[in-house]
Structures are given as structure tokens and as C-alpha cells.
MDTraj code that builds the backbone (N, CA, C; nanometers):
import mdtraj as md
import numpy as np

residues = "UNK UNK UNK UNK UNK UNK UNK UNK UNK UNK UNK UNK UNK UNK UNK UNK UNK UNK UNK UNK UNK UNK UNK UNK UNK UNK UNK UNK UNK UNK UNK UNK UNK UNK UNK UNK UNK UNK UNK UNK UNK UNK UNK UNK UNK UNK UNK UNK UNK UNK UNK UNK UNK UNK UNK UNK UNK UNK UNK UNK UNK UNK UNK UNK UNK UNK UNK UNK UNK UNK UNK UNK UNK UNK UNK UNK UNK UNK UNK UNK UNK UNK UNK UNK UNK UNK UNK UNK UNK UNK UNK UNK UNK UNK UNK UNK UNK UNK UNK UNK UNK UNK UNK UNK UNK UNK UNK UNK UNK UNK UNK UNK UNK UNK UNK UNK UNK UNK UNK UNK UNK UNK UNK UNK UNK UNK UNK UNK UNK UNK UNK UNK UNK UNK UNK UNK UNK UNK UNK UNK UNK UNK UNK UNK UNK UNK UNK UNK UNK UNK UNK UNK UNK UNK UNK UNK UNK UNK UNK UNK UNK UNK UNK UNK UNK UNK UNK UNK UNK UNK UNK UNK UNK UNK UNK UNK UNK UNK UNK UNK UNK UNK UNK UNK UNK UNK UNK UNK UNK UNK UNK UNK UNK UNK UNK UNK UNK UNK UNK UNK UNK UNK".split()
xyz = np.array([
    [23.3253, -4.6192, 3.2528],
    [23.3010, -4.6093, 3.1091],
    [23.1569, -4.6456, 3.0751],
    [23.1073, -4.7678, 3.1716],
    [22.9938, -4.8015, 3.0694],
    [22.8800, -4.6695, 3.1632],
    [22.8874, -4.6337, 3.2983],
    [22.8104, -4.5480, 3.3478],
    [22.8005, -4.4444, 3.2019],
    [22.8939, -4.3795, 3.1863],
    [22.9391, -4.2763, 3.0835],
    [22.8230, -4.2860, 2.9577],
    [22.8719, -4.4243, 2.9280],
    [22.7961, -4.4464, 2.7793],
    [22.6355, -4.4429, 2.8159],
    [22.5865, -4.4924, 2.9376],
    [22.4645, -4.5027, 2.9524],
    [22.3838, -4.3608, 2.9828],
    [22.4817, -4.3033, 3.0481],
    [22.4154, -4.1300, 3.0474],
    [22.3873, -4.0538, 2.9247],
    [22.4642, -4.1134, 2.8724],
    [22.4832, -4.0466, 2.7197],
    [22.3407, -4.1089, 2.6348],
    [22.3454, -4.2205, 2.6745],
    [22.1798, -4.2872, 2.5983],
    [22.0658, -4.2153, 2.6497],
    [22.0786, -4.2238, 2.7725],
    [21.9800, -4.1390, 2.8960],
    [21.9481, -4.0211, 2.8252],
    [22.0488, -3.9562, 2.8237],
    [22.0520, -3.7768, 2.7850],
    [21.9891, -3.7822, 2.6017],
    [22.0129, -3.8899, 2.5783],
    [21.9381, -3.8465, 2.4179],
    [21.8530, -3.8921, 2.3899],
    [21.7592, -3.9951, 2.4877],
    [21.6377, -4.0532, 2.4743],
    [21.5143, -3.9411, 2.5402],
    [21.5997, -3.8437, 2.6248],
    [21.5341, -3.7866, 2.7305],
    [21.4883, -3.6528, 2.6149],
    [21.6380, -3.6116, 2.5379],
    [21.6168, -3.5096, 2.4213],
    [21.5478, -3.5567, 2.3418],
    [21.4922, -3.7055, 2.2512],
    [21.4225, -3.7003, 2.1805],
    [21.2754, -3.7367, 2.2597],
    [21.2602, -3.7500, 2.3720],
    [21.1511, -3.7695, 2.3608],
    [21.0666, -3.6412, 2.4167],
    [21.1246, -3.5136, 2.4652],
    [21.1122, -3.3771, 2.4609],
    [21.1116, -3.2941, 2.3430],
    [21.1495, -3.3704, 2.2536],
    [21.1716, -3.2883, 2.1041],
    [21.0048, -3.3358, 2.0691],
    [20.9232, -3.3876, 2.1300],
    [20.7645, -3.4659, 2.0220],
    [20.6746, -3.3892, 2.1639],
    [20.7108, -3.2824, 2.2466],
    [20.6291, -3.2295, 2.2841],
    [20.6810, -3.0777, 2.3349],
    [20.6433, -2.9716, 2.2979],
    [20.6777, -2.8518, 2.3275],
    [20.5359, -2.7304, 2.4059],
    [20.5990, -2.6720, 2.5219],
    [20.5086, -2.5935, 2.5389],
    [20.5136, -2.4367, 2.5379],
    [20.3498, -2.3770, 2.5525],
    [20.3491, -2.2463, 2.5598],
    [20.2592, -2.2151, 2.6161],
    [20.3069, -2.1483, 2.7515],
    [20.1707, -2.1239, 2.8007],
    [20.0706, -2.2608, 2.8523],
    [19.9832, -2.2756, 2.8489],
    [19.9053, -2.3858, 2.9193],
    [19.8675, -2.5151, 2.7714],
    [19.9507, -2.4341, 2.7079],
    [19.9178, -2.5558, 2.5699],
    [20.0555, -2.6215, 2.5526],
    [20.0519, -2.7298, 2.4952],
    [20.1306, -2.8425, 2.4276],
    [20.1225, -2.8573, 2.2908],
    [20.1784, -2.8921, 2.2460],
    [20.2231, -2.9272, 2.1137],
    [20.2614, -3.0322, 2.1107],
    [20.1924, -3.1057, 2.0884],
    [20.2164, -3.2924, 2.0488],
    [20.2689, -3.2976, 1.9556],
    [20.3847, -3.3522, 1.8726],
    [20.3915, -3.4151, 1.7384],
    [20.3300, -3.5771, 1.7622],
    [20.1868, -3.5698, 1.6564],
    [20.1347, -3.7015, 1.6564],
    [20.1792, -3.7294, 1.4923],
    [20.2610, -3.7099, 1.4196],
    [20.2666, -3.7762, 1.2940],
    [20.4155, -3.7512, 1.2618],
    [20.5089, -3.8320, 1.3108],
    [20.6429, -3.7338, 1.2332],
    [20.6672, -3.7638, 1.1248],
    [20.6008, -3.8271, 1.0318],
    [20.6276, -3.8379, 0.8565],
    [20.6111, -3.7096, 0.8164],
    [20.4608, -3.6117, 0.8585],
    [20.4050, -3.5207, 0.8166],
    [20.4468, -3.4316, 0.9281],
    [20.5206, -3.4456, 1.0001],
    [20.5614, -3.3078, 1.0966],
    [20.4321, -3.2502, 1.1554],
    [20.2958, -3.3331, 1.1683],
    [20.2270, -3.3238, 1.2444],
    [20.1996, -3.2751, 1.3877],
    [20.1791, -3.1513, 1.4417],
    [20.1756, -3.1432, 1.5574],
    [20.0353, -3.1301, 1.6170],
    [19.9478, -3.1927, 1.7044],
    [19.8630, -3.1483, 1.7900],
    [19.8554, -3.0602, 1.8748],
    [19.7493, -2.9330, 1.8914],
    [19.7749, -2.8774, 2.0000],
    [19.6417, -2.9172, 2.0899],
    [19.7466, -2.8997, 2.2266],
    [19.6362, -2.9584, 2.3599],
    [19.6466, -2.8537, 2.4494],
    [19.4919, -2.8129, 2.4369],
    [19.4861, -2.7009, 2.5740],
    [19.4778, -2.7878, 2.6910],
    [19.5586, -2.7570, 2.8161],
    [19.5447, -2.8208, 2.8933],
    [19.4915, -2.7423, 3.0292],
    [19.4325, -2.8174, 3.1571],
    [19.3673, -2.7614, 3.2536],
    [19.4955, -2.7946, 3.3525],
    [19.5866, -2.6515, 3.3917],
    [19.6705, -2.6714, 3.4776],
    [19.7021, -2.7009, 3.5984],
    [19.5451, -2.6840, 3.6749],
    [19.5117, -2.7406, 3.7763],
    [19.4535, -2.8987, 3.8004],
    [19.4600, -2.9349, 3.6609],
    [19.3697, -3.0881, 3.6576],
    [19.4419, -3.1708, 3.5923],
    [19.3756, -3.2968, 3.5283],
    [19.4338, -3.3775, 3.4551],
    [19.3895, -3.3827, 3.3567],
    [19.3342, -3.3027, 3.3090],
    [19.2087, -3.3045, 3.1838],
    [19.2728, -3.2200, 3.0536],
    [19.2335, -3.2730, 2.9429],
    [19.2801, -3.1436, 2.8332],
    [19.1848, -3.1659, 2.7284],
    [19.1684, -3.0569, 2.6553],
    [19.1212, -3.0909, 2.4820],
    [19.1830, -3.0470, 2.4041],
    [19.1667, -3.0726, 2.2818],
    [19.2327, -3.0251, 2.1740],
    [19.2139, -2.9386, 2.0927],
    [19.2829, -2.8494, 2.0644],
    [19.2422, -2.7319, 2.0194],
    [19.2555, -2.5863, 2.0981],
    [19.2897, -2.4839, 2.0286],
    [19.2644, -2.3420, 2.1130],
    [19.1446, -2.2490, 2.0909],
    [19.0925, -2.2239, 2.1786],
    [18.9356, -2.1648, 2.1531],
    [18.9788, -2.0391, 2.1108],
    [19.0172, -2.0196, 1.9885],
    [19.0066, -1.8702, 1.8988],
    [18.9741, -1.9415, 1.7355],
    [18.9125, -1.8784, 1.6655],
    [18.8983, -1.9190, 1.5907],
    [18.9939, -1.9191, 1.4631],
    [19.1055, -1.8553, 1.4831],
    [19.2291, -1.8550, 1.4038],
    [19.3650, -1.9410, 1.4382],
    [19.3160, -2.0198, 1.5158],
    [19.4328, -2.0897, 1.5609],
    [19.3291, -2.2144, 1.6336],
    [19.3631, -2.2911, 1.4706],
    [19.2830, -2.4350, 1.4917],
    [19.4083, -2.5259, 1.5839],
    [19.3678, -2.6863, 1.5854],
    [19.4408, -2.7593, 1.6750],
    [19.5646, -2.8189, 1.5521],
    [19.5481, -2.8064, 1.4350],
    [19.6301, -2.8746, 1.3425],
    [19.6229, -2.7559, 1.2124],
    [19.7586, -2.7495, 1.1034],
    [19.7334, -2.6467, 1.0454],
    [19.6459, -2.6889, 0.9390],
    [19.4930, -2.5929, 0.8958],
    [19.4674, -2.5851, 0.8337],
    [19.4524, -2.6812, 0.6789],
    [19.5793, -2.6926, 0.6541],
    [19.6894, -2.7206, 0.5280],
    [19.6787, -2.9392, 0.5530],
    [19.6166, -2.9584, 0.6388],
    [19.6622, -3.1128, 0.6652],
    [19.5680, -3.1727, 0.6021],
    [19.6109, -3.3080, 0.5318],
    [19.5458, -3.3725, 0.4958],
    [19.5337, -3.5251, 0.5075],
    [19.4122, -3.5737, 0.4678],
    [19.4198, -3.7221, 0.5052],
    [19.3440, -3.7807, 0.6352],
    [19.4210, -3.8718, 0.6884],
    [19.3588, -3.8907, 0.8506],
    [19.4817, -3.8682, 0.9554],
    [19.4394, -3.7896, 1.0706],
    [19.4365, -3.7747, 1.1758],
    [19.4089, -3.8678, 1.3185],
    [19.4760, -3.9520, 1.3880],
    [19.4346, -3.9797, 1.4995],
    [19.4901, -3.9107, 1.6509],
    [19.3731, -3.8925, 1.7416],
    [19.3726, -3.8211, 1.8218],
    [19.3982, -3.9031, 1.9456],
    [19.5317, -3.8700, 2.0772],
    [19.5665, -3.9804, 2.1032],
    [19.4686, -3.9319, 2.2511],
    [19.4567, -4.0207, 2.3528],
    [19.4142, -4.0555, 2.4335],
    [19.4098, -4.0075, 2.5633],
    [19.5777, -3.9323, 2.5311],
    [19.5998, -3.8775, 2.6859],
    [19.7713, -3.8164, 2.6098],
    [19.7953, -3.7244, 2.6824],
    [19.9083, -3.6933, 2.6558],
    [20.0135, -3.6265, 2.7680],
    [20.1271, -3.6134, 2.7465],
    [20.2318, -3.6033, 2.8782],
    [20.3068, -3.4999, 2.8674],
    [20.3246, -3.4117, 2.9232],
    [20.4176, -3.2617, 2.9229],
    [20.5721, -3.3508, 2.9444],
    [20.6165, -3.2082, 2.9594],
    [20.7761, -3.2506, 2.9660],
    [20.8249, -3.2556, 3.0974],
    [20.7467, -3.2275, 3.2326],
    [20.7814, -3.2382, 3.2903],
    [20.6996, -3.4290, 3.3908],
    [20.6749, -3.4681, 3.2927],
    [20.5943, -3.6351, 3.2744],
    [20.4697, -3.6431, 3.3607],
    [20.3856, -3.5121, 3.3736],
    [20.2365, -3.4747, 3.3967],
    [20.1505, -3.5510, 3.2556],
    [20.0265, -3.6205, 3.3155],
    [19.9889, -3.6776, 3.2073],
    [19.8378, -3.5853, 3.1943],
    [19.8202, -3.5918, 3.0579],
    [19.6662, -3.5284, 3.0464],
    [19.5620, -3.6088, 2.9600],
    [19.4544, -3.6473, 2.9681],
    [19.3360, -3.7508, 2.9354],
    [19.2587, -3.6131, 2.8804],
    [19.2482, -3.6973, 2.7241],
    [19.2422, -3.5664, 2.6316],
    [19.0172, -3.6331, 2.6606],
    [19.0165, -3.5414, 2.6709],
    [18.8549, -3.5227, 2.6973],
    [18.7608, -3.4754, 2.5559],
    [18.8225, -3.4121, 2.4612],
    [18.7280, -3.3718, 2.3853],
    [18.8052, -3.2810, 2.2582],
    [18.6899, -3.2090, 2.1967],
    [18.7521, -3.1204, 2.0971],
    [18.7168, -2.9839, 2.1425],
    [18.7932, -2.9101, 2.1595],
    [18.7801, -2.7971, 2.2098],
    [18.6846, -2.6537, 2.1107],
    [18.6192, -2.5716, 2.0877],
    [18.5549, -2.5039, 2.0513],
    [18.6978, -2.4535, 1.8830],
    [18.6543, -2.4461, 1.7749],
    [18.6841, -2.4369, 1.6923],
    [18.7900, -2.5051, 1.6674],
    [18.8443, -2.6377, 1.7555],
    [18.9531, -2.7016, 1.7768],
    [19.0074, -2.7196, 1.6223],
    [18.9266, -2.8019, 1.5407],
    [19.0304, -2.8564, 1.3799],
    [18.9260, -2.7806, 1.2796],
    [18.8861, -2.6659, 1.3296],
    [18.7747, -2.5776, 1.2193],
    [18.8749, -2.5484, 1.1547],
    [18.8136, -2.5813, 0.9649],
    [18.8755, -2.5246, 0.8547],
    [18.9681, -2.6179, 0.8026],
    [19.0202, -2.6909, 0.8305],
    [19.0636, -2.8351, 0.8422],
    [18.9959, -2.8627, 0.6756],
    [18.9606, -2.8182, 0.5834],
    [18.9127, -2.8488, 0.4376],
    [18.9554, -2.9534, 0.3626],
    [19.1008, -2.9786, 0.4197],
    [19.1497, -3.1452, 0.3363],
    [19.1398, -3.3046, 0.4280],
    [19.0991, -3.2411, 0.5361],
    [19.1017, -3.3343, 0.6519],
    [19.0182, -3.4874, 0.6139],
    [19.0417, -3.6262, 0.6161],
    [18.9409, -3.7062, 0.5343],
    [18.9091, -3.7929, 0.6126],
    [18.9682, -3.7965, 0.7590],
    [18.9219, -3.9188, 0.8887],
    [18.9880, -3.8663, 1.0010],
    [18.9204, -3.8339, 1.1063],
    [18.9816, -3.8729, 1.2195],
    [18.9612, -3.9888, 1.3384],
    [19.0082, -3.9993, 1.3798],
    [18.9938, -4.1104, 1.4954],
    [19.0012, -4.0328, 1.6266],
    [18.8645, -4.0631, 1.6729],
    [18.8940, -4.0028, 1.8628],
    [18.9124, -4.1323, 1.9388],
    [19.0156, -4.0831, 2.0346],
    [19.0023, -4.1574, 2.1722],
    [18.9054, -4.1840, 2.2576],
    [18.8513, -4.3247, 2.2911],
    [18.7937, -4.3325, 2.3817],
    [18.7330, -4.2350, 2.5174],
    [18.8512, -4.1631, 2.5422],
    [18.8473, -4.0568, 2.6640],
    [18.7587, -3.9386, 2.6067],
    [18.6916, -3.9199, 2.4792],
    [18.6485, -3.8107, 2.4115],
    [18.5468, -3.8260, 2.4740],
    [18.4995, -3.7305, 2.5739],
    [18.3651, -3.6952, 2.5888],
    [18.2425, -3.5364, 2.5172],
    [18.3122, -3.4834, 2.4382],
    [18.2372, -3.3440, 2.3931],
    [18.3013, -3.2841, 2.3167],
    [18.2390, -3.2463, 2.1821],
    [18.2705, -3.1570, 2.1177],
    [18.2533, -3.0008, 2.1464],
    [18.3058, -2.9086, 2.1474],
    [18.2510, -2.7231, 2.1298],
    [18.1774, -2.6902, 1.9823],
    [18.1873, -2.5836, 2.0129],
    [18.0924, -2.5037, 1.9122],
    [18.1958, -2.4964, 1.7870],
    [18.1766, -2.5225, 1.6584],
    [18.2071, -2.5377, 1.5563],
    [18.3476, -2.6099, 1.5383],
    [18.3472, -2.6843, 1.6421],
    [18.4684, -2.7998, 1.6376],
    [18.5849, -2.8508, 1.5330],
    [18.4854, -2.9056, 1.3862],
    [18.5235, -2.9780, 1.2834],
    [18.4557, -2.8678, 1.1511],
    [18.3786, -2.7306, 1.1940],
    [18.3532, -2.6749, 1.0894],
    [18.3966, -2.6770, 0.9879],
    [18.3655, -2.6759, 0.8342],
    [18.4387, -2.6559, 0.7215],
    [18.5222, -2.8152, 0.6703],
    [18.4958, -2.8750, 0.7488],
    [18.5903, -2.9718, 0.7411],
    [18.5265, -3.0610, 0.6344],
    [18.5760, -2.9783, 0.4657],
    [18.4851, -3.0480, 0.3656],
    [18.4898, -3.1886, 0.3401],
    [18.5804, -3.2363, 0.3851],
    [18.6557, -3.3963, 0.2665],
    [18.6387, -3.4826, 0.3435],
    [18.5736, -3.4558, 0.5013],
    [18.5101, -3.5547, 0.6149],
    [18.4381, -3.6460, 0.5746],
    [18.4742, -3.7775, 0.5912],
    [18.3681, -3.8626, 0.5056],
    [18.2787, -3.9256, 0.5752],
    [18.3561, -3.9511, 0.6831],
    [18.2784, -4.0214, 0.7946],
    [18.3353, -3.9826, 0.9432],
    [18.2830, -4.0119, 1.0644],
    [18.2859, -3.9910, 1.1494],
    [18.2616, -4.0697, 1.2548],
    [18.3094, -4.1567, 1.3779],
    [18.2764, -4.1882, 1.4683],
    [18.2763, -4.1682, 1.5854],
    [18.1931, -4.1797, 1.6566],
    [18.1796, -4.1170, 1.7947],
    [18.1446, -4.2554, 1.9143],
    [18.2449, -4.2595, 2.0513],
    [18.2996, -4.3819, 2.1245],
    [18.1616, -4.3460, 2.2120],
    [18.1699, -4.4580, 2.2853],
    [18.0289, -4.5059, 2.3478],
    [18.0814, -4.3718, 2.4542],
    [18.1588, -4.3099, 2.4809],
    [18.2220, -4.2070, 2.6183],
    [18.1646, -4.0681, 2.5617],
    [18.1090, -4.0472, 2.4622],
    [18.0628, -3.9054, 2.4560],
    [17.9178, -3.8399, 2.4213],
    [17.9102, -3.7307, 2.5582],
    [17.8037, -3.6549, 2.6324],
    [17.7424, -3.5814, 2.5408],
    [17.8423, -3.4844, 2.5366],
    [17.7586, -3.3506, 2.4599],
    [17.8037, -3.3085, 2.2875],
    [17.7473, -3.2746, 2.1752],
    [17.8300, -3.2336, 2.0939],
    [17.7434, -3.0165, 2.0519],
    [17.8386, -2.9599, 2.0967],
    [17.7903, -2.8014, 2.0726],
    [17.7779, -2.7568, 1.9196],
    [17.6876, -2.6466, 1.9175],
    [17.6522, -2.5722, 1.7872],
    [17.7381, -2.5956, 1.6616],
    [17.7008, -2.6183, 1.6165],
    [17.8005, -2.6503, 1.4610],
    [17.9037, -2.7487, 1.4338],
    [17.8941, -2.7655, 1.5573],
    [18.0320, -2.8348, 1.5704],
    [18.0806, -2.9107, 1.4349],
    [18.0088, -2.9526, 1.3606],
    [18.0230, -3.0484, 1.2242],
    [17.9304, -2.9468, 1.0613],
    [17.9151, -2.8474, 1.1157],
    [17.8769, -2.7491, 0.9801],
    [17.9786, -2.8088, 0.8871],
    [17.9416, -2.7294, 0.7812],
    [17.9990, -2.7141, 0.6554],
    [18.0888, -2.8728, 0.6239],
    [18.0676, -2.9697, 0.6271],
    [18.1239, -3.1452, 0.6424],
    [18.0652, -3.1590, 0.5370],
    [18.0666, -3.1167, 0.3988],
    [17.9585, -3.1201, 0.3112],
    [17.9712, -3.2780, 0.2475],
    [18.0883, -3.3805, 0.2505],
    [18.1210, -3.4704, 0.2288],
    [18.0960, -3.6063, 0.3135],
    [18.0322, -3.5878, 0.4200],
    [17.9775, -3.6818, 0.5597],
    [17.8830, -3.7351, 0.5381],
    [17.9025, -3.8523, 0.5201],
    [17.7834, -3.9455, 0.4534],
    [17.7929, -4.0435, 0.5932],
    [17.8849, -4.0497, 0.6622],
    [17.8425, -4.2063, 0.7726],
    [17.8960, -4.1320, 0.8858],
    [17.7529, -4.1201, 1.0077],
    [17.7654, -4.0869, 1.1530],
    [17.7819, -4.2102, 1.1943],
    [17.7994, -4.2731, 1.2715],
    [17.8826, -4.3278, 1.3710],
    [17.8488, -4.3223, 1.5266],
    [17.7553, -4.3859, 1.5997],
    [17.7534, -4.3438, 1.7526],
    [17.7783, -4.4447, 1.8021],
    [17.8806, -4.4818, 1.8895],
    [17.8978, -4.6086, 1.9414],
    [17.7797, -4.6019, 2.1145],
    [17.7432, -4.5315, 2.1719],
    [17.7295, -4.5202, 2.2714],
    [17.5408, -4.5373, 2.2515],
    [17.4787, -4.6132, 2.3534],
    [17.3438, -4.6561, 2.3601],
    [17.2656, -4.5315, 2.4166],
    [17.2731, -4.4609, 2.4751],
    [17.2206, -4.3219, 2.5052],
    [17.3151, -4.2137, 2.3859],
    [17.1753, -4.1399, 2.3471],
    [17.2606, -4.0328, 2.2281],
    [17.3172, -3.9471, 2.3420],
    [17.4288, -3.8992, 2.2917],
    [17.4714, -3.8149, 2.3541],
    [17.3629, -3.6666, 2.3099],
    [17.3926, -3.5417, 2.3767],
    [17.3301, -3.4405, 2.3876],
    [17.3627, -3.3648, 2.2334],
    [17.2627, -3.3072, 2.1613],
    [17.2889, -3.2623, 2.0714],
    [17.2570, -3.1456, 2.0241],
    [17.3104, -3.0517, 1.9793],
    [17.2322, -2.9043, 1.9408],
    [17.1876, -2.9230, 1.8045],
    [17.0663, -2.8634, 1.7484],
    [16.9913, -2.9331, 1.6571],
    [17.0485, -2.8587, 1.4987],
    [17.1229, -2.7169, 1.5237],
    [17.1907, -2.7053, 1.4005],
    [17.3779, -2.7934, 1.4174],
    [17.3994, -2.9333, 1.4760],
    [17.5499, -2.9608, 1.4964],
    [17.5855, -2.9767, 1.3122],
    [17.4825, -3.0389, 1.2327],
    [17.4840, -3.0873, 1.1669],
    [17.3956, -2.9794, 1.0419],
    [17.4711, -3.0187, 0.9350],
    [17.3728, -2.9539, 0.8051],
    [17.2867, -2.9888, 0.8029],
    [17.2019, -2.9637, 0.7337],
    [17.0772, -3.0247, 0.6216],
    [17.1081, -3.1010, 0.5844],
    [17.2107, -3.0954, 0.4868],
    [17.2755, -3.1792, 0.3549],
    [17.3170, -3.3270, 0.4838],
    [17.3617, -3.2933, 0.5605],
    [17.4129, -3.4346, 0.6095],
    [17.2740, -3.4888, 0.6902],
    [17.1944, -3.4271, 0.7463],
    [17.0520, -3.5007, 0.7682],
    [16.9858, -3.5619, 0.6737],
    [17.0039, -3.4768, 0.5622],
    [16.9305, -3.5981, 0.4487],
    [17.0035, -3.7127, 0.3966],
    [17.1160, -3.7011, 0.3930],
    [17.2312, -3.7779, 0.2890],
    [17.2907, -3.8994, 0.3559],
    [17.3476, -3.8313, 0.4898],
    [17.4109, -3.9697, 0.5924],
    [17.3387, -4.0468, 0.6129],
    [17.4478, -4.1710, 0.6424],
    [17.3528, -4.2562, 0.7106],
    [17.4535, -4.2553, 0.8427],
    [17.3197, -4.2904, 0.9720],
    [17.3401, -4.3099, 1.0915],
    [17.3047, -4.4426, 1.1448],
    [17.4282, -4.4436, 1.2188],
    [17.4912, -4.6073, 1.2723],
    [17.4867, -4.5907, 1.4185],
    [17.3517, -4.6634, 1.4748],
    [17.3590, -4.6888, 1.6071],
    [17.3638, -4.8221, 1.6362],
    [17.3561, -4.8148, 1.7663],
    [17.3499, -4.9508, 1.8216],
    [17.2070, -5.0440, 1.8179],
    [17.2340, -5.1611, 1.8058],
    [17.1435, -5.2323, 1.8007],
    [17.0622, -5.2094, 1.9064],
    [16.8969, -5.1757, 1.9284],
    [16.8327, -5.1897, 2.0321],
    [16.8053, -5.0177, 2.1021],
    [16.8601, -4.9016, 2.0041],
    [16.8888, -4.8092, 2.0611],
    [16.8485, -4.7355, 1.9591],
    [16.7571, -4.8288, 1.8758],
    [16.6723, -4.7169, 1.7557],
    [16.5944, -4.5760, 1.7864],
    [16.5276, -4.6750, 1.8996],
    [16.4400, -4.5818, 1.9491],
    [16.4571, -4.4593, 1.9957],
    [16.5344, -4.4465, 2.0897],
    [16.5938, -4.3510, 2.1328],
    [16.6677, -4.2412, 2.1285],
    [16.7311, -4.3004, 1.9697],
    [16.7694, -4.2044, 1.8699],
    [16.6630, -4.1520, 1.7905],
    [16.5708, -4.2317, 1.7861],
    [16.4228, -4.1522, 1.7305],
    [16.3536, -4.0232, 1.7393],
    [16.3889, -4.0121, 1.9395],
    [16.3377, -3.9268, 2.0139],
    [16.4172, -3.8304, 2.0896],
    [16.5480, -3.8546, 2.0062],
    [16.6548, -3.7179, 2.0151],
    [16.6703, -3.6379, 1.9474],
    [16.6750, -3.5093, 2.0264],
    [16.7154, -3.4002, 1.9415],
    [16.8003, -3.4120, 1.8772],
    [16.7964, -3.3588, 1.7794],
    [16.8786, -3.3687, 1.6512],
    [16.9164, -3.5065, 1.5553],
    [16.9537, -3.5961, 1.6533],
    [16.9603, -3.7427, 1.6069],
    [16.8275, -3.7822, 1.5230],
    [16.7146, -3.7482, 1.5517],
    [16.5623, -3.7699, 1.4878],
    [16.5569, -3.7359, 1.3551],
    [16.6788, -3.6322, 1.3310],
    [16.6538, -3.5302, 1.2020],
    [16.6692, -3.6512, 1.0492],
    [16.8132, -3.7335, 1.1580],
    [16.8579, -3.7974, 1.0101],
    [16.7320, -3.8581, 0.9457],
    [16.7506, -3.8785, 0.8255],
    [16.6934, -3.9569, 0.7381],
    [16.6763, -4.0922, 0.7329],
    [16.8144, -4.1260, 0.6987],
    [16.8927, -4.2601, 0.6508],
    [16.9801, -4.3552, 0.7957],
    [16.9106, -4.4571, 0.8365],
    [16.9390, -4.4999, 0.9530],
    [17.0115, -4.6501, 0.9287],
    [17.0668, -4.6749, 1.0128],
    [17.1572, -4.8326, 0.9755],
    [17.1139, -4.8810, 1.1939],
    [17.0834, -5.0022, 1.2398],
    [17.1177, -5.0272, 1.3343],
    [17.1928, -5.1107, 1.3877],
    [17.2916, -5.1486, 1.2917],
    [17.4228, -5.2591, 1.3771],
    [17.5041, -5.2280, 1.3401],
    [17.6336, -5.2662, 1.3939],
    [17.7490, -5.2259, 1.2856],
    [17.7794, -5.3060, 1.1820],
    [17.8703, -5.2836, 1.1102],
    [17.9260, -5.3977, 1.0014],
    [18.0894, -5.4200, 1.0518],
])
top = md.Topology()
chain = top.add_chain()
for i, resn in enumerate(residues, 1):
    res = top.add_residue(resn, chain, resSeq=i)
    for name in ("N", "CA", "C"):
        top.add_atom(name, md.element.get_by_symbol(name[0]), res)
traj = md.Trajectory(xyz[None], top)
């Protein structure tokens, strides 16, 4: 009897915890929010352990469109068959269009944005970026017309393409580096552009 009852727990812990990830193809579908029926999608590298978020077409962002508020992006994530993946980045148009979107949070494991990543993403207010990331590609942060606070946790700028960012947010933001690492952001591409500089955190 009690074997019985315990299979029965087994079998529905096993169903719900397969119900918060679905696949297709080399992507996943995370549910990261179940208040909001939130799902993430994670392209994943089927030969590796690596994934990002997002599908590189530009009509099929990583979250719908329609979401609002904040977003956190988790760290690593696990198929159904309990393969784990160390989410690396935002994938090329990953949360483009995203217009109500108002915070996200990356994981540590984030090393690189793609090319127009967070485009459009008007209601972005701020942004931070973990001492773990390399590169950020073309646009990746266009149209953020609301981004007033960059964020770099990491003492070397990461690599930057010099349109990632508007105008409007070169003049307007302010940028938050690390103490001791003024300089260097001085003499980076794109990082040089900002205006408005802060060097510690609060």
C-alpha cells in the first residue's frame, strides 16, 4: 500500500515538474512565471551544455511580445529528459519588441548579447550587466527609449558595437562602473560615448 501511494506521488511530481518545461525541436519552453503563464524560450546547443534565450528569427521573440513588468532570466535550465543547460546569453532578436517589458534580471552565466536582442524594448528603465559578460552585438538595446541606468558589473568593458545603444541613451543614461575602471571605460568603444558617468555602486 504505502509502495502504491508513493508511486502515485512519484508519478505526479514527475508530471508537474514536466508540465514547466516543454519541447520542440532543439528549443524549450521554460515556464519562468506561473502567475503570468510566463514561458521562456531556450535555444539550446544539442551537442553541448550551453543555451540562450531566444529564437534567432525576428518574429518569434523569447517571451510574447504582450509581457509586462520584470522578467528574470534563470541561470541554467533542464529538459525533460534532466539534461541541464547554462543559459549563456541573449540570443539575436531574443526579447525584441518586448514594448511593455520594465526590468530584467540576467544570470550570472550571461556572457553576450546578439544583434538587436532587447530592441524596441520601450519601458526598459534600467539595465544590468554581471561582471561574466564579453560581447554585446549591433543594436542589441536600440529603440530602449526609456534607459536611463547602464549597469556594468564587470572591470574590463565588455566588447561593444558602437550603434548597441541610441543617441538618446548616450546622452541621457547614466553609466555605473566599477570603481577604478573609469578609465577604461573611457577608452572603449562605445562605452566612451556615454555622457553621464557614476563610478561605484549604491
Amino acid at each position: 500500500m504505502k509502495r502504491w501511494v508513493i508511486s502515485i506521488i512519484m508519478t505526479c511530481c514527475l508530471l508537474t515538474a514536466q508540465a514547466q518545461v516543454r519541447e520542440e525541436g532543439n528549443y524549450l519552453f521554460v515556464m519562468i512565471d506561473s502567475v503570468r503563464k510566463l514561458e521562456l524560450c531556450i535555444a539550446r546547443d544539442p551537442l553541448g551544455t550551453e543555451a540562450g534565450v531566444g529564437i534567432s528569427q525576428y518574429h518569434h521573440p523569447a517571451v510574447p511580445v504582450t509581457t509586462t513588468g520584470r522578467i528574470v532570466i534563470p541561470s541554467s535550465v533542464v529538459d525533460c529528459r534532466g539534461k541541464r543547460y547554462d543559459v549563456r546569453g541573449v540570443t539575436r532578436a531574443g526579447l525584441q519588441g518586448c514594448a511593455e517589458l520594465t526590468e530584467v534580471v540576467l544570470p550570472d552565466s550571461c556572457e553576450g548579447f546578439g544583434d538587436q536582442a532587447f530592441q524596441g524594448c520601450a519601458k526598459l528603465e534600467s539595465i544590468t550587466f554581471p561582471p561574466t559578460m564579453k560581447v554585446i552585438y549591433a543594436k542589441a538595446m536600440s529603440g530602449c527609449s526609456s534607459l536611463r541606468r547602464v549597469t556594468v558589473l564587470g572591470a574590463t568593458p565588455p566588447w561593444c558595437d558602437e550603434n548597441v545603444f541610441d543617441e538618446q541613451t548616450y546622452q541621457k543614461a547614466t553609466l555605473v562602473v566599477p570603481a577604478g575602471s573609469e578609465d577604461a571605460y573611457r577608452r572603449a568603444p562605445a562605452w566612451r560615448r556615454f555622457k553621464f558617468r557614476m563610478t561605484k555602486y549604491e
